[in-house]
C-alpha atoms as an extended CHARMM CRD file, in Angstrom:
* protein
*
       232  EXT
         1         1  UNK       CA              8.9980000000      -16.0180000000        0.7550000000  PROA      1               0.0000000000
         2         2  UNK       CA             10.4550000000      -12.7970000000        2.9970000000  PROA      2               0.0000000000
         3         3  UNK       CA             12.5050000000      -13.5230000000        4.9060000000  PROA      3               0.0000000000
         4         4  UNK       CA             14.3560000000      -10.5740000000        7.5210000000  PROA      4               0.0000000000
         5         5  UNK       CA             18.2340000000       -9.9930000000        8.5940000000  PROA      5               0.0000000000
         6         6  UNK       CA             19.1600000000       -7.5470000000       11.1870000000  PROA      6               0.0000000000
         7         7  UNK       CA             22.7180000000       -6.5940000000       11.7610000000  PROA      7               0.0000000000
         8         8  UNK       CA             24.9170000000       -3.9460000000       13.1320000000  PROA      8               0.0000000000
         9         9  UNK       CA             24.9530000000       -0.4230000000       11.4910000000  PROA      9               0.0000000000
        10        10  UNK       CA             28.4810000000        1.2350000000       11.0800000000  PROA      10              0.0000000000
        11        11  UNK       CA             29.4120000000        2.5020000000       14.3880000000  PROA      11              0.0000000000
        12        12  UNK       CA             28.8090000000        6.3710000000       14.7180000000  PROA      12              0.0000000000
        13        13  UNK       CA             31.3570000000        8.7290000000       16.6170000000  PROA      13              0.0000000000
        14        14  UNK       CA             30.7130000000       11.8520000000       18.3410000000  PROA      14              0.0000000000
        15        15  UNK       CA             32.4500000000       14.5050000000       18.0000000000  PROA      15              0.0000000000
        16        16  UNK       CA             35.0280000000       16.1110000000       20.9780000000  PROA      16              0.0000000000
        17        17  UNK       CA             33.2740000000       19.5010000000       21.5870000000  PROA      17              0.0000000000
        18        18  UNK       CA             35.6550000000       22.4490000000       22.1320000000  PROA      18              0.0000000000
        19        19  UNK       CA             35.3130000000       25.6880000000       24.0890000000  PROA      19              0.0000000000
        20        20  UNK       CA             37.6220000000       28.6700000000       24.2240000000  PROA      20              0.0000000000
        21        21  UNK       CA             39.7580000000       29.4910000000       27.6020000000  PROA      21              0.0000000000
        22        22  UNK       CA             37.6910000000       26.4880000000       29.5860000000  PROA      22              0.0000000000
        23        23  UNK       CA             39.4080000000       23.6840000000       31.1460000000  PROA      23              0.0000000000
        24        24  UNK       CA             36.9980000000       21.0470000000       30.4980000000  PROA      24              0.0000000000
        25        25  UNK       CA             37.6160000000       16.7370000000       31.3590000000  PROA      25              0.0000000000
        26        26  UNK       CA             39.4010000000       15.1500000000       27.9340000000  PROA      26              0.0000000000
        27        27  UNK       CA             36.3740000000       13.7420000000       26.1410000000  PROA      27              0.0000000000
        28        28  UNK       CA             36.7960000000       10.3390000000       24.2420000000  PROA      28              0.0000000000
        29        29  UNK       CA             34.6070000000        9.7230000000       21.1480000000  PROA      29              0.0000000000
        30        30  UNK       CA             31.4330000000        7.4950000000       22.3580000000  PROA      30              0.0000000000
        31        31  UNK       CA             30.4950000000        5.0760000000       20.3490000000  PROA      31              0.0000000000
        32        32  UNK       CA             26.6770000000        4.0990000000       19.4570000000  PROA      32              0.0000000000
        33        33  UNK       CA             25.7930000000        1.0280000000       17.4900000000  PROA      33              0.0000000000
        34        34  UNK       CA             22.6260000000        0.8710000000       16.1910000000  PROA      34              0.0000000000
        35        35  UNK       CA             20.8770000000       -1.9690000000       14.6060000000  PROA      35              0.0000000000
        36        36  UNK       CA             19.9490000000       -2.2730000000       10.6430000000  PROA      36              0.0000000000
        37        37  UNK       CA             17.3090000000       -4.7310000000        9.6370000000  PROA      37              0.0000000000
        38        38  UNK       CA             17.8490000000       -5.8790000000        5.7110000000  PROA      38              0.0000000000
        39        39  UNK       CA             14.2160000000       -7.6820000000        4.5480000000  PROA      39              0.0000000000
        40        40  UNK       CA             12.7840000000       -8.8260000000        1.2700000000  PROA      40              0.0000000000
        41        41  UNK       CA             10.3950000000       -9.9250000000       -0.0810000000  PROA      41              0.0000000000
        42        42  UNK       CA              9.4550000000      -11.8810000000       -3.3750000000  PROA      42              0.0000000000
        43        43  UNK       CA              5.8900000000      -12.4100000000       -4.7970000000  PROA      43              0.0000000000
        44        44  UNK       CA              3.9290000000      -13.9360000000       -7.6080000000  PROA      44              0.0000000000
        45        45  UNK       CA              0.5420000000      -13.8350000000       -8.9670000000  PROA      45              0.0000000000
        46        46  UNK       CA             -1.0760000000      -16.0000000000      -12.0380000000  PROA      46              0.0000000000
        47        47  UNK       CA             -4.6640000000      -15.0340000000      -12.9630000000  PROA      47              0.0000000000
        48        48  UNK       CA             -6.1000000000      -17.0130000000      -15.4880000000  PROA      48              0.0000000000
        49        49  UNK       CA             -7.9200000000      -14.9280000000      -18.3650000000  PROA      49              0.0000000000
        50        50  UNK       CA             -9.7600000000      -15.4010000000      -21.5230000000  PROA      50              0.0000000000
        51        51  UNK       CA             -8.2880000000      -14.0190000000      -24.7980000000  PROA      51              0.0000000000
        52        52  UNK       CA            -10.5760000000      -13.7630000000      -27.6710000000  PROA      52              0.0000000000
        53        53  UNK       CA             -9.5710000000      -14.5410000000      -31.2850000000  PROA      53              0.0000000000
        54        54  UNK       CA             -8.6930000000      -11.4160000000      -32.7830000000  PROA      54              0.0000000000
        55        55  UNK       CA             -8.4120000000       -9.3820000000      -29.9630000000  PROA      55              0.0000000000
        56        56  UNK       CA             -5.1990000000      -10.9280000000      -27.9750000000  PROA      56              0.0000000000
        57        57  UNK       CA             -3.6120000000       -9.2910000000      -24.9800000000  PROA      57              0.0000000000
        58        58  UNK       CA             -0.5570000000       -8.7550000000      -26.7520000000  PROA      58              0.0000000000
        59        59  UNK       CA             -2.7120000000       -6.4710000000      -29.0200000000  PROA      59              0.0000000000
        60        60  UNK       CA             -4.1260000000       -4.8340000000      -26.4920000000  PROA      60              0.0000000000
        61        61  UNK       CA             -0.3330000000       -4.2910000000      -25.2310000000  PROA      61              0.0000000000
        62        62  UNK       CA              0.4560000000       -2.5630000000      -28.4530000000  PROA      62              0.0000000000
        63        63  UNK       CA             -1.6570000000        0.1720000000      -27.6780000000  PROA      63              0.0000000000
        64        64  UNK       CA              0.9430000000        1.7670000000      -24.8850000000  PROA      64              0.0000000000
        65        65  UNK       CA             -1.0820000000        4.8580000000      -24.0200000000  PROA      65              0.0000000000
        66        66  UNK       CA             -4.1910000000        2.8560000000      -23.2530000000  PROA      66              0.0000000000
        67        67  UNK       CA             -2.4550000000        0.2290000000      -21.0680000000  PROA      67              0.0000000000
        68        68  UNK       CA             -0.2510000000        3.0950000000      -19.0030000000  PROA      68              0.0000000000
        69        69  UNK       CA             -3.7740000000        5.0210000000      -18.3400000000  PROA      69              0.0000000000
        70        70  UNK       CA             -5.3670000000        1.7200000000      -16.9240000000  PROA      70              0.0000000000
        71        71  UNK       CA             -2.7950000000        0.8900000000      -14.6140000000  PROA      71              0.0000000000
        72        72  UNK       CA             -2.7930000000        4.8600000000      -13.3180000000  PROA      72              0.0000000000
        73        73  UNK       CA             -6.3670000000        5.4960000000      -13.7780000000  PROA      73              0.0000000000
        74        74  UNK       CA             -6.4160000000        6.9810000000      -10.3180000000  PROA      74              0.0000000000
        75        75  UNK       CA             -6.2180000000       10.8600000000      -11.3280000000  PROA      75              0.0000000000
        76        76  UNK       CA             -6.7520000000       12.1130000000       -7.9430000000  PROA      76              0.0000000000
        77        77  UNK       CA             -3.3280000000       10.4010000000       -6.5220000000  PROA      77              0.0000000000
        78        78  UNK       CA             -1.6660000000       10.2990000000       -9.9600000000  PROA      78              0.0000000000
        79        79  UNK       CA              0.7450000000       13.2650000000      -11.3830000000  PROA      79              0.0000000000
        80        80  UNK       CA              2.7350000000       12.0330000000      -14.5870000000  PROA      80              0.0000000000
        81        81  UNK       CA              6.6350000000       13.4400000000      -14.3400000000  PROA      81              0.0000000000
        82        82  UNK       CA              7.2620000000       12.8320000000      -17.5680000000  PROA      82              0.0000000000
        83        83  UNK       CA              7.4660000000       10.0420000000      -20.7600000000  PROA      83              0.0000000000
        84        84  UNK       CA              7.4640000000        7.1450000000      -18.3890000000  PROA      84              0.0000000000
        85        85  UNK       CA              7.4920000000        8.2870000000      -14.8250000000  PROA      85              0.0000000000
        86        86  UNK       CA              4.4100000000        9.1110000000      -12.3550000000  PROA      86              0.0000000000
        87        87  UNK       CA              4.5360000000        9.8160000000       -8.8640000000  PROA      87              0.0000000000
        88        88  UNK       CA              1.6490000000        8.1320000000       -6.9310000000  PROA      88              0.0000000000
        89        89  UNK       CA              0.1730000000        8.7310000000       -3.7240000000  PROA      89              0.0000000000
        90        90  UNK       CA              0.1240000000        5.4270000000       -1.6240000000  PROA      90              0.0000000000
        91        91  UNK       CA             -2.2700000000        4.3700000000        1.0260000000  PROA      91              0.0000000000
        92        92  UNK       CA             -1.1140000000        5.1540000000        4.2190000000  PROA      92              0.0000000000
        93        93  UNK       CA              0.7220000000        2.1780000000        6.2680000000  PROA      93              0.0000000000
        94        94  UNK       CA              0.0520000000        2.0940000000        9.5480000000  PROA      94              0.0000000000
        95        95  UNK       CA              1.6810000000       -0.0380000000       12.8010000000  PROA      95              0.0000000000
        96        96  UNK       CA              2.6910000000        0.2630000000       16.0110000000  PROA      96              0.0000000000
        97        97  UNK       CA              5.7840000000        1.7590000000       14.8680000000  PROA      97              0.0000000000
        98        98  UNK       CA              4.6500000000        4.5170000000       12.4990000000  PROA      98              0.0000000000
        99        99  UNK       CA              1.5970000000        6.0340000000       10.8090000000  PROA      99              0.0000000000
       100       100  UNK       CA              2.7680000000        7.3120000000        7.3900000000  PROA      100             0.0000000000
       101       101  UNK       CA              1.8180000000        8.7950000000        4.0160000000  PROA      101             0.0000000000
       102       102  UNK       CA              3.9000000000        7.0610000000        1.0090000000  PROA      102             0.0000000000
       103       103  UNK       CA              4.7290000000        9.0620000000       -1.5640000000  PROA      103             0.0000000000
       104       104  UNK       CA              6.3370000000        6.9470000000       -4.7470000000  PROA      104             0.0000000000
       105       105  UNK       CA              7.9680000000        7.6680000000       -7.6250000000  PROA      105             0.0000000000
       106       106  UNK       CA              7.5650000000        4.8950000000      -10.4460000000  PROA      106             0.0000000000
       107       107  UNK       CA              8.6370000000        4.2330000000      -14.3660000000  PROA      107             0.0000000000
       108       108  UNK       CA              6.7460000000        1.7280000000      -16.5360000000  PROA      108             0.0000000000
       109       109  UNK       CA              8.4870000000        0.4580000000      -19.1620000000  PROA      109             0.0000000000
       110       110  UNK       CA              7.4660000000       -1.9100000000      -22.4140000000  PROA      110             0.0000000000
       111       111  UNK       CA              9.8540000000       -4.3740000000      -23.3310000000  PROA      111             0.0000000000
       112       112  UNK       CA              9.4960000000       -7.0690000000      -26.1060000000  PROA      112             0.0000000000
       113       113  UNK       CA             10.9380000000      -10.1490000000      -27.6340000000  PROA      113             0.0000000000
       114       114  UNK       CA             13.2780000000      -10.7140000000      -25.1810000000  PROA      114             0.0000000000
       115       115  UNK       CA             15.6940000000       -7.7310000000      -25.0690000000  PROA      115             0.0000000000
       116       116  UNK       CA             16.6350000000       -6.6300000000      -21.6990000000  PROA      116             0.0000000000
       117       117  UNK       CA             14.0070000000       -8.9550000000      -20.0850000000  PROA      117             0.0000000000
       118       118  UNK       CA             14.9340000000       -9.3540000000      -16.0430000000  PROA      118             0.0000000000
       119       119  UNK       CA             16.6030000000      -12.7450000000      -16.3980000000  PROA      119             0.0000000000
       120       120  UNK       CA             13.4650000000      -14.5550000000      -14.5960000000  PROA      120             0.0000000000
       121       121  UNK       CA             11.1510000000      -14.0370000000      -17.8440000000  PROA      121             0.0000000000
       122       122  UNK       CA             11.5050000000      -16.3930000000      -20.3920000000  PROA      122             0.0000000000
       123       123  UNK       CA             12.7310000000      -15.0500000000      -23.7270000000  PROA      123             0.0000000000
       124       124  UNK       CA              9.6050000000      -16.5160000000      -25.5220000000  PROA      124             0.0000000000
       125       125  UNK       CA              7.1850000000      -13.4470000000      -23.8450000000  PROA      125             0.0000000000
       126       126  UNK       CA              6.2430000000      -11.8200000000      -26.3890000000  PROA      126             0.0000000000
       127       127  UNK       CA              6.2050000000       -8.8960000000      -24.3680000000  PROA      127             0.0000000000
       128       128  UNK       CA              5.8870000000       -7.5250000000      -20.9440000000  PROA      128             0.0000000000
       129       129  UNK       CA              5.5690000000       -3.9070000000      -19.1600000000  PROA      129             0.0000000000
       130       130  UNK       CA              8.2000000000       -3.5410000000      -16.6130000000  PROA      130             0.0000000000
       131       131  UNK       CA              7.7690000000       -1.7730000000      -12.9750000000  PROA      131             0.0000000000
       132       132  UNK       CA             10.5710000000        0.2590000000      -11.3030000000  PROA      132             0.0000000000
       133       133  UNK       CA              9.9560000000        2.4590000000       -8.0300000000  PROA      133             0.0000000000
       134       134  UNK       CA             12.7130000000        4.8820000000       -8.0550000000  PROA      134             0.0000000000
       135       135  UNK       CA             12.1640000000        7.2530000000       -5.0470000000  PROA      135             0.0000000000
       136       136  UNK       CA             10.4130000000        7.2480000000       -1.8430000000  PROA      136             0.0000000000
       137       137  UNK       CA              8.9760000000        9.7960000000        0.4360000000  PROA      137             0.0000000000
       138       138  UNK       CA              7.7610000000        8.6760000000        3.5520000000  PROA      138             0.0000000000
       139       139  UNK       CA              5.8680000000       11.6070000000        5.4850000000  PROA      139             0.0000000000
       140       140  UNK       CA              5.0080000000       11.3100000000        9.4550000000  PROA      140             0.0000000000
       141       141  UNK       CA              6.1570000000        9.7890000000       12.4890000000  PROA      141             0.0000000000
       142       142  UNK       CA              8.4610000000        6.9420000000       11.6830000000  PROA      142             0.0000000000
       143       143  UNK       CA             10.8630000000        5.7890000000       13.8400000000  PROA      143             0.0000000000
       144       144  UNK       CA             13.6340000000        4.3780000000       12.1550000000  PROA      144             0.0000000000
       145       145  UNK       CA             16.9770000000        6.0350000000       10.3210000000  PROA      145             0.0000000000
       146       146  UNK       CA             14.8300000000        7.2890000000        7.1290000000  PROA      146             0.0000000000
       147       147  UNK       CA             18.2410000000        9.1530000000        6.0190000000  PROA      147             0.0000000000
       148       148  UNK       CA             19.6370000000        5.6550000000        5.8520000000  PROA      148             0.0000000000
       149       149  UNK       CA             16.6160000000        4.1670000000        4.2610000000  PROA      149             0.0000000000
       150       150  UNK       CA             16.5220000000        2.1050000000        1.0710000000  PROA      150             0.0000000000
       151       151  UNK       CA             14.1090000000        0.9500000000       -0.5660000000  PROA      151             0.0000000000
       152       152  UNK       CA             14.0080000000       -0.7630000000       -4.0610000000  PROA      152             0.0000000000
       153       153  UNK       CA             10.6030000000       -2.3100000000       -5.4200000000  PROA      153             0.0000000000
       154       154  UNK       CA             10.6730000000       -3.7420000000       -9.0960000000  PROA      154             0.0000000000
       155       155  UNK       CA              8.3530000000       -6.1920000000      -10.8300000000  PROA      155             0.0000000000
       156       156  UNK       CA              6.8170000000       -6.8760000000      -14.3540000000  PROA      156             0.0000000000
       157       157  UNK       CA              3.4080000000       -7.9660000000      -15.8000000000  PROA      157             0.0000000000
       158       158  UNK       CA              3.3390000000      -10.1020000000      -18.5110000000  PROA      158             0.0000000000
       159       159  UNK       CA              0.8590000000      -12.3850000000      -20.5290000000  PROA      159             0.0000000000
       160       160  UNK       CA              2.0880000000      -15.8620000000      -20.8570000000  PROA      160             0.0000000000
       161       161  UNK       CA              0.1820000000      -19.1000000000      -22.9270000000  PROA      161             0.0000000000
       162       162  UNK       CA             -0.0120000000      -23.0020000000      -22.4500000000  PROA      162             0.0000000000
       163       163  UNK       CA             -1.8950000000      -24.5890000000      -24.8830000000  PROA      163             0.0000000000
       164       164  UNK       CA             -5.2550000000      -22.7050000000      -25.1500000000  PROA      164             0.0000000000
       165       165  UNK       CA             -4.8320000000      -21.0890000000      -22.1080000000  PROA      165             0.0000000000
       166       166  UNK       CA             -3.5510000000      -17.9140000000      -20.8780000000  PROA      166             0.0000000000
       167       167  UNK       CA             -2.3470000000      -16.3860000000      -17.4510000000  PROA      167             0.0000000000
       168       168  UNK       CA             -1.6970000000      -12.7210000000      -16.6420000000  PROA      168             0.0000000000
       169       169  UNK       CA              1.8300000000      -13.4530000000      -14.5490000000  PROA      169             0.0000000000
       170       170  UNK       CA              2.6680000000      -10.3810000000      -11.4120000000  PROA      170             0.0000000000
       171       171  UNK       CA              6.0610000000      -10.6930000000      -10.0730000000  PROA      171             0.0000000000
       172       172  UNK       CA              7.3990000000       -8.0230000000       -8.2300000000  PROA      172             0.0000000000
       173       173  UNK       CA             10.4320000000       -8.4610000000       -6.0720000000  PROA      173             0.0000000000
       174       174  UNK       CA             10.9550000000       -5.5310000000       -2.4980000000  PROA      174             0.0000000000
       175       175  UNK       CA             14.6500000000       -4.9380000000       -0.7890000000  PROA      175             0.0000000000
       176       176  UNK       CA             14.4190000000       -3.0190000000        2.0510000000  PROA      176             0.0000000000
       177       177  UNK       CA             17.3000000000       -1.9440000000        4.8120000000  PROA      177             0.0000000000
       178       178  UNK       CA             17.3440000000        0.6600000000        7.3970000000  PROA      178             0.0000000000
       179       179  UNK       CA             18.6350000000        1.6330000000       10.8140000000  PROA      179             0.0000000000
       180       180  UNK       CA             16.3790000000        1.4060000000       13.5400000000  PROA      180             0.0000000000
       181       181  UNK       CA             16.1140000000        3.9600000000       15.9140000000  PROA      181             0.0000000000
       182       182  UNK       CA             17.3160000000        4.3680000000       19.5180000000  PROA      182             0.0000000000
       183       183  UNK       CA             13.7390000000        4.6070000000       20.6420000000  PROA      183             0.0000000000
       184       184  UNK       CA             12.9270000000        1.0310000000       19.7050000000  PROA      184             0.0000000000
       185       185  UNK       CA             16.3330000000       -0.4080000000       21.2950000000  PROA      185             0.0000000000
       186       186  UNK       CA             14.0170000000       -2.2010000000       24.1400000000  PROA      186             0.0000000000
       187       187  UNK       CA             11.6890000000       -3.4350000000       21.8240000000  PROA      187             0.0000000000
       188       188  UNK       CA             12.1780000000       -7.1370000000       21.3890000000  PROA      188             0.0000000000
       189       189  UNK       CA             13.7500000000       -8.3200000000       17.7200000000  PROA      189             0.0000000000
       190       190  UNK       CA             10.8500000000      -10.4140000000       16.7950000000  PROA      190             0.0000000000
       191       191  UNK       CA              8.4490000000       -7.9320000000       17.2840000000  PROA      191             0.0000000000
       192       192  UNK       CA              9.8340000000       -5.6880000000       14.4950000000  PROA      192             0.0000000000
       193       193  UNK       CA             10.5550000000       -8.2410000000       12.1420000000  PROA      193             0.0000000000
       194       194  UNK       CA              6.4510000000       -9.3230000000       12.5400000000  PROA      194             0.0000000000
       195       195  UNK       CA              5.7310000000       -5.9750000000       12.4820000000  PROA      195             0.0000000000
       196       196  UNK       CA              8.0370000000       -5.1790000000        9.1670000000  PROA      196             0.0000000000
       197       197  UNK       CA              6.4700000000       -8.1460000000        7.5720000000  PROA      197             0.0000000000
       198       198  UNK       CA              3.0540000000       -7.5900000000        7.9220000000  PROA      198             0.0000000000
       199       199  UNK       CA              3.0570000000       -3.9430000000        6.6720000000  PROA      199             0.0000000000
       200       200  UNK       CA              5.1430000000       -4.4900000000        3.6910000000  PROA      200             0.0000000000
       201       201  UNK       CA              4.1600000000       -7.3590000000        2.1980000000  PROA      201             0.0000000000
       202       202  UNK       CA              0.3540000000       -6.1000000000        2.6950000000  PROA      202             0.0000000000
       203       203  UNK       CA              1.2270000000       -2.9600000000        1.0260000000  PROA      203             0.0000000000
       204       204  UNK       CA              2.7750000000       -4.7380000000       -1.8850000000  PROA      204             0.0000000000
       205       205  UNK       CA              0.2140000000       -7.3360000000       -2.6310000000  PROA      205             0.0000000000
       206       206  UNK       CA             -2.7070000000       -4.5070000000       -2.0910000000  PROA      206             0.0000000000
       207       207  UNK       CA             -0.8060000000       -2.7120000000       -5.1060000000  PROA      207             0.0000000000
       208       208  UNK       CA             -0.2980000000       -5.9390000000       -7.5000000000  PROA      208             0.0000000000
       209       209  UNK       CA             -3.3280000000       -6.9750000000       -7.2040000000  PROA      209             0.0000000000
       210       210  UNK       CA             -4.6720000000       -3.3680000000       -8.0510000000  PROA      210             0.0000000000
       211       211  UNK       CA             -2.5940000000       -3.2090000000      -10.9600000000  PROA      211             0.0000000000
       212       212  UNK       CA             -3.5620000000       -6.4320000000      -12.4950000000  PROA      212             0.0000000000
       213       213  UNK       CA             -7.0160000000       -5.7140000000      -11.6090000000  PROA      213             0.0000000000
       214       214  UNK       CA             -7.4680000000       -2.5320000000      -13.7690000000  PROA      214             0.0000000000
       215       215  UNK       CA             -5.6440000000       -3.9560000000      -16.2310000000  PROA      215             0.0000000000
       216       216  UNK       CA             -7.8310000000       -7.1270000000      -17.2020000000  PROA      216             0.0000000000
       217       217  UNK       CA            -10.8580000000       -5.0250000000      -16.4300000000  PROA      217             0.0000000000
       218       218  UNK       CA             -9.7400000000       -2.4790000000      -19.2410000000  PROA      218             0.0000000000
       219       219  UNK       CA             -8.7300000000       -5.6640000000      -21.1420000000  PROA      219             0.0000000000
       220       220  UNK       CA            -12.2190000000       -6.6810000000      -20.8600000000  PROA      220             0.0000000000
       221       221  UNK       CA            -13.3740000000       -3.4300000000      -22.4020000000  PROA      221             0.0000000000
       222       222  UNK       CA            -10.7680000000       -3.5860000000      -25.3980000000  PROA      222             0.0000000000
       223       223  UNK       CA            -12.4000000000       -7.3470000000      -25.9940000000  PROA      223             0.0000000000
       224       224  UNK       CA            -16.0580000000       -6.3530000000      -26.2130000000  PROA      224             0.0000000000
       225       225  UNK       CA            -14.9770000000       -3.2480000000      -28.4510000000  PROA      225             0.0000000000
       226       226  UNK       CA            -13.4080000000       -5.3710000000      -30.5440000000  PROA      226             0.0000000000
       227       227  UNK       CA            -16.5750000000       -7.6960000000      -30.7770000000  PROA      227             0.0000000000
       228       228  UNK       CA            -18.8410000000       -4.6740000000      -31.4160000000  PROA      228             0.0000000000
       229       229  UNK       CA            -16.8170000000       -3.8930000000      -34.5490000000  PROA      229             0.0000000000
       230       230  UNK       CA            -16.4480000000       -7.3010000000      -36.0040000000  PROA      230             0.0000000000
       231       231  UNK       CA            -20.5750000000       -7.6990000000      -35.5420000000  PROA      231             0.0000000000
       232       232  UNK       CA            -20.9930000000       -4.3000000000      -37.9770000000  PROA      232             0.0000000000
């Protein structure tokens, strides 16, 4: 569920000017309090799949390189940083409130048998590939406090079995908190937090369900190679 909070920024001061040999009126700092709006938002996804005898996801899984190239099979808005970091080009987000160009830094991790799991995956996954966005760049208009922007996005994709059946499990988990700026004090508080909503949580889902997407369809691939060779 997202949910938003908005809430007083830290009160900014101006500074008293001075001018040589003037007599100017004393000037008393002026104080401007913007606003700050805190929202997150949690989601996630099961999609049921079809493992095949010999040719399990977790297998699949152990093959690192393979897995990292599906989910960032996008060359054109990809550029690998280095071991486990890529900066990706995001689709632009667009409202009434800005037009922008994301630019996002993120590291994919593998993690198994239950060391240094986030504490909302059971210990029993046998393993999962962890998703961390570590920098932003937001380029356009945007009308809010960007130099007091944060933005934290994390998640994990993981395989997990009941019985004979199996689920490809998406969580991913956005905090978000800026200042709003003076040019949208008149705009009513509801409007931005429908507004904030919409764009976020659209851009988030778009990009799990992209991720999980090119994974089972490279999953697929891995199973019908595996076929092929078992038939020879």
């Amino acid at each position: 569920m997202a949910s938003i909070l908005f809430v007083h920024c830290q009160p900014k001061l101006l500074k008293k000017h001075r001018h040589c040999n003037k007599t100017l009126p004393k000037l008393y700092p002026v104080i401007r309090n913007q606003k700050t709006s805190s929202f997150s938002y949690r989601s996630t996804a099961n999609v049921s799949f079809y493992e095949l005898p010999g040719a399990s996801f977790d297998q699949y899984m152990d093959n690192k390189q393979r897995v990292l190239e599906a989910v960032l099979s996008d060359k054109a808005t990809t550029k690998q940083l280095n071991e486990e970091e890529w900066r990706l080009k995001l689709p632009p987000i667009q409202s009434i409130f800005f037009n922008i160009q994301p630019t996002a830094d993120v590291k994919l991790t593998f993690k198994s048998n239950g060391v240094d799991y986030p504490q909302d995956i059971p210990n029993h996954i046998t393993q999962i590939l962890e998703i961390h966005f570590t920098r932003w760049e937001l380029q356009g208009p945007f009308y809010m406090e960007t130099d007091q922007l944060s933005l934290d996005v994390r998640g994990a994709i993981y395989p997990e079995r009941r019985g004979r059946r199996s689920w490809l499990r998406n969580h991913i988990e956005m905090k978000i908190s800026f200042c709003i700026s003076p040019t949208l004090s008149l705009v009513p508080e509801n409007t931005i937090h429908d507004a904030m909503e919409l764009v976020f949580k659209k851009m988030m889902d778009e990009m799990r369900k992209e991720f999980e997407g090119r994974l089972l369809e490279d999953y697929s691939r891995f199973k019908r190679s595996k076929s092929t060779k078992n038939l020879i």
